[in-house]
Structure formats: structure tokens, C-alpha cells
C-alpha positions in Angstrom: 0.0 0.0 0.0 1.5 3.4 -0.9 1.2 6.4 0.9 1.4 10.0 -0.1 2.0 13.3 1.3 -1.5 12.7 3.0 -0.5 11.3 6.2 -3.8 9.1 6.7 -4.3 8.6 3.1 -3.8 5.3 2.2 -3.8 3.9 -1.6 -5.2 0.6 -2.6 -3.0 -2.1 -4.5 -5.9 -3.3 -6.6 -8.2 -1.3 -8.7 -10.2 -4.9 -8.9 -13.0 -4.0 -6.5 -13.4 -7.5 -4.9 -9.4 -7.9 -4.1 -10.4 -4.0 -3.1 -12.9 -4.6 -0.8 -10.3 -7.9 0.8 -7.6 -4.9 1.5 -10.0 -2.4 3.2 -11.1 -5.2 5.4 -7.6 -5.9 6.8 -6.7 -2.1 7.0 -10.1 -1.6 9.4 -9.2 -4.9 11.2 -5.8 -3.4 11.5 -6.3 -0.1 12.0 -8.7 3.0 13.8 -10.7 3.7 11.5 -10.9 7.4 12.5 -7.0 7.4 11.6 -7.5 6.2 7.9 -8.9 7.8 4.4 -8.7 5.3 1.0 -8.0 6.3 -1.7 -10.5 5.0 -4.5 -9.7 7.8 -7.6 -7.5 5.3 -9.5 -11.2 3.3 -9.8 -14.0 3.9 -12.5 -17.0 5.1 -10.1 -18.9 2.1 -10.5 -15.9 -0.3 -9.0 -15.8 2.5 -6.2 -19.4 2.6 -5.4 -19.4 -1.5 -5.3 -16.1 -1.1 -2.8 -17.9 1.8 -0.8 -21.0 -0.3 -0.6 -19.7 -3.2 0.3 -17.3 -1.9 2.8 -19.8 0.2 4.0 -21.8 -3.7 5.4 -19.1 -4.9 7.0 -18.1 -2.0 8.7 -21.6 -1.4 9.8 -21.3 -4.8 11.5 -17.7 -4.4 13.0 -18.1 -0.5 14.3 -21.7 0.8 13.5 -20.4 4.1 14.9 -17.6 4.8 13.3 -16.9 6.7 9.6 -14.7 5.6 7.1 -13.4 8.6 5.1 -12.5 7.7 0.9 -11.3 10.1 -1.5 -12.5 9.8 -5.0 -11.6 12.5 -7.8 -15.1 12.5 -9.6 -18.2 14.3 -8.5 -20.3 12.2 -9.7 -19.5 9.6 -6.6 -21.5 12.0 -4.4 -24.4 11.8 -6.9 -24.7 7.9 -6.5 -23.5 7.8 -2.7 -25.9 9.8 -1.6 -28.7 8.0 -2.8 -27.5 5.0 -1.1 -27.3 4.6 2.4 -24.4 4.6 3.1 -24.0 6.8 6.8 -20.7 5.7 7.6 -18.9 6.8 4.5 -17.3 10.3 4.2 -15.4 11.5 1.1 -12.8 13.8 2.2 -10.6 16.2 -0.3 
């Protein structure tokens, strides 16, 4: 996993969203997840709304109270995210 100047901002090693989804479930077993932001703009939106989704479950049944922040380049993630539920998701800058 690279990191960049970002100090939380971690980069995924797959843009295949099922290895994806694999990778952010060891970082949040890993990690806080208050302490972390993925990475997701090297995806299309549709593999990063399938990750997001699906991380989205199983960090729901791990940590229902936490947030799990993503970054994604596109605008258009917004669009789809928020018509999803997906309360524990936060795109950050």
C-alpha cells in the first residue's frame, strides 16, 4: 500500500473491487478507522461505489459508529453515494 504526502491517506494495490474490498477489510481490522482515508480515484466510479458499498456492510457490523473517510476524484460519486445509504462513508478532499 503506498502512501502520499497525505499522512492518513492510504492507496489501494488493486483497482479490482473485490481484491479492493479484501484490502480495506484488513486495514479496518488493522487499523482506527478514525485514523485512515482510502484512496479509491485510481477506480471507475462504478468499482468504487461496489467497494464503498460493500465496505460500507461490514463496517456497519464491526463498528456501527464509526466513519470511514474515501477520497474519489469525480463528483459524480456523491451523486450515487448519496442516494444510497451509506451513513458511515465520508469522502474527504
Amino acid at each position: 500500500m503506498k502512501k502520499n504526502n497525505f499522512k492518513n491517506l492510504l492507496y489501494l494495490n488493486s483497482s479490482n473491487p473485490n481484491l479492493a474490498v479484501k484490502e480495506v477489510r484488513k486495514i479496518i481490522a488493522k487499523s482506527e478507522i478514525s485514523d485512515i482515508a482510502i484512496d479509491l480515484s485510481d477506480m471507475n466510479v462504478i468499482d468504487a461505489v461496489k467497494v464503498l458499498v460493500m465496505t460500507s456492510s461490514y463496517l456497519y457490523k464491526k463498528q456501527p459508529d464509526e466513519k470511514l473517510k474515501f477520497r474519489f476524484t469525480s463528483g459524480d460519486i456523491s451523486n450515487i453515494t448519496s442516494m444510497l445509504a451509506l451513513k458511515n462513508m465520508e469522502i474527504v478532499a
